[in-house]
TILO-207311 format. One record per atom (N, C-alpha, C): atom name; z, x, y. Coordinates in pm, 1 decimal, padded with zeros to 6 digits, always signed. Each point is the difference from the previous one (the first is absolute). Layout:
% TILO-207311
 name       pz       px       py
   CA        Z        X        Y
...
This chain:
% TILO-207311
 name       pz       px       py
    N +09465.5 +09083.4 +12525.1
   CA +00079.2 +00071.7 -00099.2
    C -00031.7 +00149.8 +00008.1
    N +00096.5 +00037.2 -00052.7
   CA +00004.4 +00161.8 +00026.6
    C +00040.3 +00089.4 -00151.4
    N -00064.9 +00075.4 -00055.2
   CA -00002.2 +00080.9 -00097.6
    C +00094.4 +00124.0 +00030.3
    N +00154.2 +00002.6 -00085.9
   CA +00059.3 +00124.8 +00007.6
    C +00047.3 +00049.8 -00103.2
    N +00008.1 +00099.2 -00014.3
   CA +00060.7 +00118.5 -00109.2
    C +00109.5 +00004.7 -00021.3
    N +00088.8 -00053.9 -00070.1
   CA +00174.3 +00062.4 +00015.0
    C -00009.1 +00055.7 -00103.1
    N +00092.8 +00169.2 -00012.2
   CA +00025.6 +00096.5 -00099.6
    C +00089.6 -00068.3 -00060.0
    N +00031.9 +00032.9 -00120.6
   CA +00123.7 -00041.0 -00076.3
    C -00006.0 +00057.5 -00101.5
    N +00107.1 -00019.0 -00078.1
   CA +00018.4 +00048.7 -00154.8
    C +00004.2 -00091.1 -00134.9
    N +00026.7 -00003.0 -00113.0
   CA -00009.8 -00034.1 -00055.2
    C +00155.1 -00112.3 -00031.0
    N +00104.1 +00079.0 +00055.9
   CA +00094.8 -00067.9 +00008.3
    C -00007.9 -00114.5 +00111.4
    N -00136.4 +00027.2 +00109.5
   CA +00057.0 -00113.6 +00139.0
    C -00130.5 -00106.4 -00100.5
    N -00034.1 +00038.8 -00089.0
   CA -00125.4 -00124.4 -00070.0
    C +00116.8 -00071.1 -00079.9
    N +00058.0 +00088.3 -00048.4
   CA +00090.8 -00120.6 -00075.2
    C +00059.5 -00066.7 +00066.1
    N +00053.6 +00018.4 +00092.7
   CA +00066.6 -00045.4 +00116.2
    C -00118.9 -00125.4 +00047.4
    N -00111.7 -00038.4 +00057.9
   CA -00045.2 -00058.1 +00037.7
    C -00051.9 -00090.3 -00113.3
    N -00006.9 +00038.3 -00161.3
   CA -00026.4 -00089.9 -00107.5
    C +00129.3 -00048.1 -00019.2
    N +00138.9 +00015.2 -00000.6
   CA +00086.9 -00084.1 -00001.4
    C +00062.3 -00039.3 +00106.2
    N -00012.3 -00009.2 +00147.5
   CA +00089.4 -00071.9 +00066.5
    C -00122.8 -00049.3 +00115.8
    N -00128.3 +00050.4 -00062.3
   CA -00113.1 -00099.7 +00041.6
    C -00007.9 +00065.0 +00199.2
    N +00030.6 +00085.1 +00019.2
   CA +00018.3 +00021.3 +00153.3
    C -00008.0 +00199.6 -00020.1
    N -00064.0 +00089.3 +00080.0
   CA -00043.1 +00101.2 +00024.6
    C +00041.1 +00029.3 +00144.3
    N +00093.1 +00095.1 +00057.7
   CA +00016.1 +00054.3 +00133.7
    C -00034.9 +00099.0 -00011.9
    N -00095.0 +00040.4 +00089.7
   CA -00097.8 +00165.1 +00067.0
    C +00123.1 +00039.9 +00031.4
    N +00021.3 +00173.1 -00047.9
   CA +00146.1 +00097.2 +00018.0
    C -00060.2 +00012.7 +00180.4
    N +00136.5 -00025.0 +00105.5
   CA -00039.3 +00029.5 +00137.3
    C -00088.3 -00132.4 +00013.9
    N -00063.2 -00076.4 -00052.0
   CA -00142.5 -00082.1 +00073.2
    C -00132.0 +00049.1 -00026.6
    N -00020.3 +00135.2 -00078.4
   CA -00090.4 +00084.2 -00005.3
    C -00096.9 -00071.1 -00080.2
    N -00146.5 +00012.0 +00053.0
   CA -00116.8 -00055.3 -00058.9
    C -00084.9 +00082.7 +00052.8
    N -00120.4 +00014.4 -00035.9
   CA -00112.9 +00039.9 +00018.0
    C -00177.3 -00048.1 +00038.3
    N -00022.0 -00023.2 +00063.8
   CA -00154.2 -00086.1 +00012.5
    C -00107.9 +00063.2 +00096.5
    N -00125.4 -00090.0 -00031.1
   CA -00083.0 +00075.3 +00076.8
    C +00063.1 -00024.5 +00191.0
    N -00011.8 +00075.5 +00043.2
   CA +00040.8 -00021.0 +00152.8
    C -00106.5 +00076.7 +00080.5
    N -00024.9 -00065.0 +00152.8
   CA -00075.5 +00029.2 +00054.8
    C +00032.8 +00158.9 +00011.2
    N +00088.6 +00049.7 -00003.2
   CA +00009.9 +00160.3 +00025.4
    C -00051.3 +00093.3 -00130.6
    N +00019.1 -00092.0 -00102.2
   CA -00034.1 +00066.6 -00114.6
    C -00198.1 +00020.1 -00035.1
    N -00027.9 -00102.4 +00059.5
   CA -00143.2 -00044.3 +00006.7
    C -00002.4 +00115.2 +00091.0
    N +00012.4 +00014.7 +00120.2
   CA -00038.2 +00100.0 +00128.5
    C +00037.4 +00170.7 -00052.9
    N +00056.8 -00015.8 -00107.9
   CA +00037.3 +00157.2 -00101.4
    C -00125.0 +00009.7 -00103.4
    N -00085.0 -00064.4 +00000.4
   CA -00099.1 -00011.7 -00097.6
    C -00157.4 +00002.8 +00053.8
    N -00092.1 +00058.0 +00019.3
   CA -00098.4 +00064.0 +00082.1
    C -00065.0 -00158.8 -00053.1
    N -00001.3 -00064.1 -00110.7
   CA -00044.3 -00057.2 -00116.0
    C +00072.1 -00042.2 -00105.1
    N -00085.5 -00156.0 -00020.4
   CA +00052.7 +00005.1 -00119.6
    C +00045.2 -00177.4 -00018.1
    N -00027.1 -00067.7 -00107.9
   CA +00008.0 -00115.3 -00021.2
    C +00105.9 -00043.8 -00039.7
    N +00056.1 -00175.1 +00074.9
   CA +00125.6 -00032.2 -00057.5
    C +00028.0 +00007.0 -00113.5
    N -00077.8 +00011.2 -00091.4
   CA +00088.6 +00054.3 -00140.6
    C +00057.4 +00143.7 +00018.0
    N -00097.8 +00087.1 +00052.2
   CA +00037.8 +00125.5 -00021.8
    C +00089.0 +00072.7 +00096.3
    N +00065.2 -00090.8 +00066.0
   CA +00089.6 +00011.0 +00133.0
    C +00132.8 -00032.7 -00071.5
    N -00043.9 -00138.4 -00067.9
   CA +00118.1 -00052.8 -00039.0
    C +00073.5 +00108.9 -00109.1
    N -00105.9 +00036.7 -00091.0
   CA +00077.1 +00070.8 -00168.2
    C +00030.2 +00140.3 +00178.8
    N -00020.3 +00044.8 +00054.3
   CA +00089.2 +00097.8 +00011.2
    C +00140.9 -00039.4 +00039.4
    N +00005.5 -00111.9 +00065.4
   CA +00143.5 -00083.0 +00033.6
    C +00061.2 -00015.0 -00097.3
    N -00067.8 -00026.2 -00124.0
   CA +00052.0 -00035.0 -00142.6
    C +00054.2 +00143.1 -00045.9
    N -00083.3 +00162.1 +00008.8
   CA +00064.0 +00075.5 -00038.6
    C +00133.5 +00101.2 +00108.9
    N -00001.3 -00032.2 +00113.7
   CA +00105.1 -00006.4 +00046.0
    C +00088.8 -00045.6 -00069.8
    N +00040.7 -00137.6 -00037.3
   CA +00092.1 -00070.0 -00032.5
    C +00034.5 +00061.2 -00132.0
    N -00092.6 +00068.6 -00070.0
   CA +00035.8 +00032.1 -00141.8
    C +00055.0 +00109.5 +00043.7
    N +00004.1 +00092.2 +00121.9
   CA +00079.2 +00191.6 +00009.5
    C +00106.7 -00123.0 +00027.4
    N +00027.9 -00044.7 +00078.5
   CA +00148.6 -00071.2 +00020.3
    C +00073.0 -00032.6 -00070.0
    N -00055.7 -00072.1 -00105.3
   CA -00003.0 -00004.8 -00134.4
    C +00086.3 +00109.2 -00076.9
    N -00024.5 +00085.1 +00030.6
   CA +00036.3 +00167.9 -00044.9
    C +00152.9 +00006.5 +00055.9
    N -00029.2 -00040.5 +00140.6
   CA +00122.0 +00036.2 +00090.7
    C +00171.2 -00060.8 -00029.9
    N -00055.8 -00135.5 -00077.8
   CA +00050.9 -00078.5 -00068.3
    C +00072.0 +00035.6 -00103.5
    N -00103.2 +00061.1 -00095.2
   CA +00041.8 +00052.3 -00085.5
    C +00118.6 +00120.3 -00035.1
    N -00076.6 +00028.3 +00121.1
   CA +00115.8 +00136.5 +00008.9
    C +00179.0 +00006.9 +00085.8
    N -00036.5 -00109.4 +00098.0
   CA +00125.8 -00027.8 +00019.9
    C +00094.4 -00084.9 -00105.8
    N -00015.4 -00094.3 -00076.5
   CA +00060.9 -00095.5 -00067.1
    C -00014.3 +00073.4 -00138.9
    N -00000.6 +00106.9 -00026.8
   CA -00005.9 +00059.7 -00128.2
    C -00056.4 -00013.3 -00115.2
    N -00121.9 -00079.6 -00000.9
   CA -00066.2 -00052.2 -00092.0
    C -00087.3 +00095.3 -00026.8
    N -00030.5 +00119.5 +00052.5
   CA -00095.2 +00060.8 -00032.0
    C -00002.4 +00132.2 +00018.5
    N +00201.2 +00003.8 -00048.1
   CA +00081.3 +00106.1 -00048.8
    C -00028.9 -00049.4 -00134.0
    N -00015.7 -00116.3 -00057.4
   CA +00066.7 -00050.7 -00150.4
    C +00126.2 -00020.6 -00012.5
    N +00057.8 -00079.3 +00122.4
   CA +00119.5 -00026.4 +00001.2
    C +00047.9 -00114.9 -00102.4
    N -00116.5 -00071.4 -00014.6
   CA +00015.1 -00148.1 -00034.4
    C -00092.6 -00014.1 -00117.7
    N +00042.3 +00020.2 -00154.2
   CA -00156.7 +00033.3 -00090.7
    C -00109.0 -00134.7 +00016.7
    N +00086.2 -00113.2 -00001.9
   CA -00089.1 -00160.2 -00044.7
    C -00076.3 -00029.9 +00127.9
    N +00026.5 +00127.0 +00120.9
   CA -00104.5 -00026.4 +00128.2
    C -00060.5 +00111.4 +00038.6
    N -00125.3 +00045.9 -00080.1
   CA -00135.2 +00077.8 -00050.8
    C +00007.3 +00016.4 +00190.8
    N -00012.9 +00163.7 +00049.0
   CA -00073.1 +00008.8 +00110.0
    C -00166.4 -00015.8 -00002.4
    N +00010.2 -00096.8 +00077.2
   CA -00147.4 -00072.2 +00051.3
    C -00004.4 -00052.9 +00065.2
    N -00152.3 +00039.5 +00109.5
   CA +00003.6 -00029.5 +00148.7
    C -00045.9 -00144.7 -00034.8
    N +00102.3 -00059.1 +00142.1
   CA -00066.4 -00151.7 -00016.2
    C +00008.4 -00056.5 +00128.4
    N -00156.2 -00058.9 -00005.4
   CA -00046.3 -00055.6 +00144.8
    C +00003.4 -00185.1 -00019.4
    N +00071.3 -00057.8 +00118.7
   CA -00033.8 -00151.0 -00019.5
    C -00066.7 -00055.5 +00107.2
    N -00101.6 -00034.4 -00042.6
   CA -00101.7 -00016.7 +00087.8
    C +00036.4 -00211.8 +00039.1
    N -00013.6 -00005.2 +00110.0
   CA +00051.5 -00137.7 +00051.1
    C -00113.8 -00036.5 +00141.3
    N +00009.6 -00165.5 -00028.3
   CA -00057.9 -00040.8 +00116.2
    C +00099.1 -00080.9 +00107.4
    N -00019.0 +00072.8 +00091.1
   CA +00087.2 -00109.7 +00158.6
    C -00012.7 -00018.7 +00071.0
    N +00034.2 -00147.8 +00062.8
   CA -00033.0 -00020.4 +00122.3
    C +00003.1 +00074.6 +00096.3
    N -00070.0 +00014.6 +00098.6
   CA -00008.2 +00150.6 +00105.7
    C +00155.9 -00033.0 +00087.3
    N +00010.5 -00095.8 -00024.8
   CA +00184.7 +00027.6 +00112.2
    C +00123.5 +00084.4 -00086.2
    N -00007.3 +00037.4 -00148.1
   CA +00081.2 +00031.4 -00043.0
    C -00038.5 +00154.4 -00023.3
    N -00124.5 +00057.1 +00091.8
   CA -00025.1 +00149.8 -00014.1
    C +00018.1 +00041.2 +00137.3
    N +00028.4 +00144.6 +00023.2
   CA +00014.7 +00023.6 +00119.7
    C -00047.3 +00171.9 -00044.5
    N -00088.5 +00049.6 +00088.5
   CA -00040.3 +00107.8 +00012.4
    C +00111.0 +00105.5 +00005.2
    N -00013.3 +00135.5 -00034.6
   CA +00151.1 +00080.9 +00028.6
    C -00075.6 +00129.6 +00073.9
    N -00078.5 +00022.7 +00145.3
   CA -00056.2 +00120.6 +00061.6
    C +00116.1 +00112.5 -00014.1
    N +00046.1 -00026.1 +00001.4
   CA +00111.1 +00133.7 -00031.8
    C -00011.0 +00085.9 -00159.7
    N -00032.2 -00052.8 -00091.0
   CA -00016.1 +00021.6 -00117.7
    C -00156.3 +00054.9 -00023.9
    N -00037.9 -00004.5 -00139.6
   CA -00162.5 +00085.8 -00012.9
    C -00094.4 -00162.1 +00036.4
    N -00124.2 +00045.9 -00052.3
   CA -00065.8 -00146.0 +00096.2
    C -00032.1 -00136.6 -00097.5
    N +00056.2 +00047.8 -00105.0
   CA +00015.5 -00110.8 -00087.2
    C +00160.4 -00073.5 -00041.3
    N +00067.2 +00035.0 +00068.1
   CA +00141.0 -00063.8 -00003.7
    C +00006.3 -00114.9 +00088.1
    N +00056.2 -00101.8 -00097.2
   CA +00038.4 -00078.9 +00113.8
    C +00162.7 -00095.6 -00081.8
    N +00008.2 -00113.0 +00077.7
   CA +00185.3 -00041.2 +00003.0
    C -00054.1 -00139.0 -00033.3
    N +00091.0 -00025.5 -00159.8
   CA -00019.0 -00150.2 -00044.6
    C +00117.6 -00054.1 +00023.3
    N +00025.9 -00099.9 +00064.6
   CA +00092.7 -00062.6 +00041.8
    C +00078.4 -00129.9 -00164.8
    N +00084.9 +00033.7 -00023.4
   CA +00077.1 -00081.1 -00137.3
    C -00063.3 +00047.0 -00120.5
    N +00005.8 -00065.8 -00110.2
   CA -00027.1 +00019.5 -00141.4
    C -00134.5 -00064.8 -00035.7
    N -00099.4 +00063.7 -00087.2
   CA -00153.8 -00050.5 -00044.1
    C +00127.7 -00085.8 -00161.8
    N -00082.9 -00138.3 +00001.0
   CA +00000.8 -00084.9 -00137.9
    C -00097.5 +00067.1 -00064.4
    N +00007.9 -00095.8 -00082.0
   CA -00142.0 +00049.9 -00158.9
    C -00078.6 -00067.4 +00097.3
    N +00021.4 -00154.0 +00050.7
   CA -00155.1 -00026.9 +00066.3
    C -00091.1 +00052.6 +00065.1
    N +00101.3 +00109.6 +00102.4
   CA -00084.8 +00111.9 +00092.4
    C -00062.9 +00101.8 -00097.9
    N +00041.2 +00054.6 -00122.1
   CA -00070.5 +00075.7 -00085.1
    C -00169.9 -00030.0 -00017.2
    N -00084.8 +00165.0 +00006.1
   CA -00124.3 -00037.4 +00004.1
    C -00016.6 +00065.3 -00138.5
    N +00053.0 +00131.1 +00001.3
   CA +00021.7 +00077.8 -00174.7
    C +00106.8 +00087.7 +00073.4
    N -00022.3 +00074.4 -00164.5
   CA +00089.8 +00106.4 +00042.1
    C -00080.5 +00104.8 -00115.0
    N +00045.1 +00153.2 +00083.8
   CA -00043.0 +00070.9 -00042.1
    C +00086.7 +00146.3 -00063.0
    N +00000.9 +00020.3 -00131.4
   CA +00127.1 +00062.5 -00059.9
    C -00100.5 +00132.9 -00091.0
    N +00031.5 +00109.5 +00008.3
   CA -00016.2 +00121.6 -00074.4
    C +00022.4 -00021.9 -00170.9
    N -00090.1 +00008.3 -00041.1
   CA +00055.8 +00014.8 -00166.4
    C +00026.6 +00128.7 -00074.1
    N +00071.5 -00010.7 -00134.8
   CA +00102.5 +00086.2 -00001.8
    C -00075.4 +00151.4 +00012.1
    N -00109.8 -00015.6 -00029.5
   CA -00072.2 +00171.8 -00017.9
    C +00035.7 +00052.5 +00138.2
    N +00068.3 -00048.3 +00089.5
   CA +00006.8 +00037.7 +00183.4
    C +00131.8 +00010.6 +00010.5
    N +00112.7 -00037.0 -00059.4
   CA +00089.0 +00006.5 -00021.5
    C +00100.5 +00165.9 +00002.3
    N -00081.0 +00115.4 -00076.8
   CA +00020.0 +00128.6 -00023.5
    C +00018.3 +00051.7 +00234.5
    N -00152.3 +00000.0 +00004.6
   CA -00048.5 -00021.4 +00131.5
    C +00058.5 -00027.3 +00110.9
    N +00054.3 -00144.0 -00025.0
   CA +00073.8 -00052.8 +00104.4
    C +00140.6 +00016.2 +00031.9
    N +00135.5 +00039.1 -00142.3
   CA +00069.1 +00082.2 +00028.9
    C +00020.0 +00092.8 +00036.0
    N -00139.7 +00095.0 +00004.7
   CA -00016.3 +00199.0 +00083.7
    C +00035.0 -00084.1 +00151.6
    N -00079.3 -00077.9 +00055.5
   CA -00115.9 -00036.8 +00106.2
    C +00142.9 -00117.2 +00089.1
    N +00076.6 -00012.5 -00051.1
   CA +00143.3 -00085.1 +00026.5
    C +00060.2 +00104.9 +00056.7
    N +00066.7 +00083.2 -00079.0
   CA +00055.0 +00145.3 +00048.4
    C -00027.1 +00115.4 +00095.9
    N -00121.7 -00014.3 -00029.4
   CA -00113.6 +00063.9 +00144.8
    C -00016.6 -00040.4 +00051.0
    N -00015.4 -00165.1 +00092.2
   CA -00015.4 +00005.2 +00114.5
    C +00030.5 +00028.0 +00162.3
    N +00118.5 +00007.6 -00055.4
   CA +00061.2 +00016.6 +00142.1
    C -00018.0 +00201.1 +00025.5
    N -00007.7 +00023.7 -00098.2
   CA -00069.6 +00171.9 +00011.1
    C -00153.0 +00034.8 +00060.3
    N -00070.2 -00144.8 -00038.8
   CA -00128.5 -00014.2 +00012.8
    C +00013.2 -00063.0 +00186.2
    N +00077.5 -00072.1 +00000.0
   CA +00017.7 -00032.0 +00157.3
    C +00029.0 +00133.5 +00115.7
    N +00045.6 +00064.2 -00064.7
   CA +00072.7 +00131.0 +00062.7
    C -00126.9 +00167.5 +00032.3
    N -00120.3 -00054.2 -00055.2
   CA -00101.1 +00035.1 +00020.0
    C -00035.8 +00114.0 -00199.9
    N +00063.9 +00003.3 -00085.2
   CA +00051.4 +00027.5 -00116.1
    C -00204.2 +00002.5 -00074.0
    N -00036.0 +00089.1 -00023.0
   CA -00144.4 -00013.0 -00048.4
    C +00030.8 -00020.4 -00129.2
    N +00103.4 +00048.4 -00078.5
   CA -00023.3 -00033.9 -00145.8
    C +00066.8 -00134.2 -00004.6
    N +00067.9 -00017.4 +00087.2
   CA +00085.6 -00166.6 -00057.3
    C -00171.5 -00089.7 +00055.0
    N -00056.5 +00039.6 +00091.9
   CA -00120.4 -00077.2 +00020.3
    C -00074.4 -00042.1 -00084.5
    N -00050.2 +00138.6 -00118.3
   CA -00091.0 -00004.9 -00111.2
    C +00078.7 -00095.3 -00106.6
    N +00113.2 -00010.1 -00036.9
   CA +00109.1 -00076.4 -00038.6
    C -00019.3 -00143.2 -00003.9
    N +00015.6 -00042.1 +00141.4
   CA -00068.9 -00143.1 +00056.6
    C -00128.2 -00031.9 -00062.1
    N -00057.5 +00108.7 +00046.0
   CA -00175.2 -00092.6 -00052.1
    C +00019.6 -00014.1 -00166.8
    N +00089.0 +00092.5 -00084.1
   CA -00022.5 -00004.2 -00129.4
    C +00009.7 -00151.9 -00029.5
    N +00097.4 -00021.9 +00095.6
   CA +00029.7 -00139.2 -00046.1
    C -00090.1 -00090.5 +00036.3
    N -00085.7 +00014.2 +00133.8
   CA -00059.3 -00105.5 +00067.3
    C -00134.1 +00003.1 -00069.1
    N -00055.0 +00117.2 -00086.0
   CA -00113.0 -00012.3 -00099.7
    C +00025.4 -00115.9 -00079.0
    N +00131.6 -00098.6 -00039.6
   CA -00040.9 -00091.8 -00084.0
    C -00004.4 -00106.2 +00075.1
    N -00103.6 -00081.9 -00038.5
   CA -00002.7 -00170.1 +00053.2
    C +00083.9 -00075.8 -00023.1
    N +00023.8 -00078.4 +00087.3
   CA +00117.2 -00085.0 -00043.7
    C -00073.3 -00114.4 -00016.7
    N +00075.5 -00113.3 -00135.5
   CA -00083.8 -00037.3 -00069.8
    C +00010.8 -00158.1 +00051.0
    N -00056.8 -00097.7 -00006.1
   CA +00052.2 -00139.3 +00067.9
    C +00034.3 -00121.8 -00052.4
    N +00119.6 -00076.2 +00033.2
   CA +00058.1 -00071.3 -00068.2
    C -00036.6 -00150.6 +00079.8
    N -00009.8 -00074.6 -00039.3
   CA -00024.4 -00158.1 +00050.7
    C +00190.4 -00073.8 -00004.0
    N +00045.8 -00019.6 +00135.1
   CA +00157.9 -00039.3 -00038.9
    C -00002.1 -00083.9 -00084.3
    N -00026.7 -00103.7 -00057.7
   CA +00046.8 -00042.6 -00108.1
    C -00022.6 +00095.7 -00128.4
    N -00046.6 +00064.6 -00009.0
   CA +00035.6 +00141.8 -00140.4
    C +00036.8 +00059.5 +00038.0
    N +00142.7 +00032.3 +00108.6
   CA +00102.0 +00044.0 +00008.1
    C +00115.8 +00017.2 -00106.0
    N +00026.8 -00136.6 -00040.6
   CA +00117.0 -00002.9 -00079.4
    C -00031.5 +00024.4 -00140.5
    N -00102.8 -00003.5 -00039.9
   CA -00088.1 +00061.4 -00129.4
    C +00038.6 +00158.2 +00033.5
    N -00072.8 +00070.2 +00088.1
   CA -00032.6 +00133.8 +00021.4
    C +00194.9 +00053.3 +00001.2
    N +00050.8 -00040.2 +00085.8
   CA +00172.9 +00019.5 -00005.0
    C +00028.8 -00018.0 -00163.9
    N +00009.4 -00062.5 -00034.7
   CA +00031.7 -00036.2 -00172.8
    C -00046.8 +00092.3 -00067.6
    N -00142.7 +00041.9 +00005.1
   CA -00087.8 +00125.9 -00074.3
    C +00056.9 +00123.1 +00026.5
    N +00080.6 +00029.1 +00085.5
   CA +00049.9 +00137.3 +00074.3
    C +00111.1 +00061.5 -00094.7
């Protein structure tokens, strides 16, 4: 089994609490990968992994900012980065060397069964993560203040959910 990151939003959680099925936008996931390990002088599979994990949360961002959620397009869907962390069989991951060294290609849709948690920003990150939505692609463009922007946001932890207190945590929103 294989541990990956898919970014999402708050709208693709509802989406996966009611029709029980989650598709990575593109296939896009995130995990530890041998290239990502060989980017790291050091450093233990946990601490390999949470950077795979915070990858997935800037994507997260990227997300945000294309699908307008973090314009405030949509009030009842709070911008907040959200990571779904899943386990899979190694035939349904495929490395992506073309991409940074933690990308890789999930082949179909993660169930709740593949769910390991998930990991969602609470609302105090919210202010944050709408600047940090809007800035990134400024921040991609080499942009130093949309950069400082990003981290404002990436200073908060994202907090962790067990999938079955999913549909609790959706309801509370």
């Amino acid at each position: 089994m294989v541990r990956v990151y898919v970014p999402a939003t708050i709208g693709m959680l509802r989406h996966l609490v009611d029709e029980g099925q989650l598709t990575p936008v593109r296939g896009t996931a995130f995990s530890l990968t041998p290239a990502l390990r060989e980017a790291y002088v050091s450093g233990s599979t946990e601490e390999l992994e949470y950077a795979a994990l915070l990858d997935a949360a800037r994507a997260s961002l990227r997300l945000l900012g294309a699908d307008g959620e973090g314009a405030g397009a949509d009030e009842k869907e709070p911008p907040r980065r959200v990571v779904v962390a899943a386990e899979l069989d190694e035939s349904a991951v495929s490395v992506r060397p073309d991409l940074d060294s933690a990308v890789v290609r999930v082949s179909g849709s993660l169930t709740m069964d593949d769910i390991a948690a998930v990991h969602v920003d609470s609302a105090d990150a919210e202010q944050a993560v709408h600047a940090a939505a809007e800035a990134i692609d400024r921040a991609d463009l080499g942009d130093l203040d949309a950069e400082f922007v990003l981290g404002e946001a990436e200073d908060h932890e994202l907090a962790w959910y067990a999938p079955q207190e999913l549909p609790f945590f959706l309801e509370l929103m």
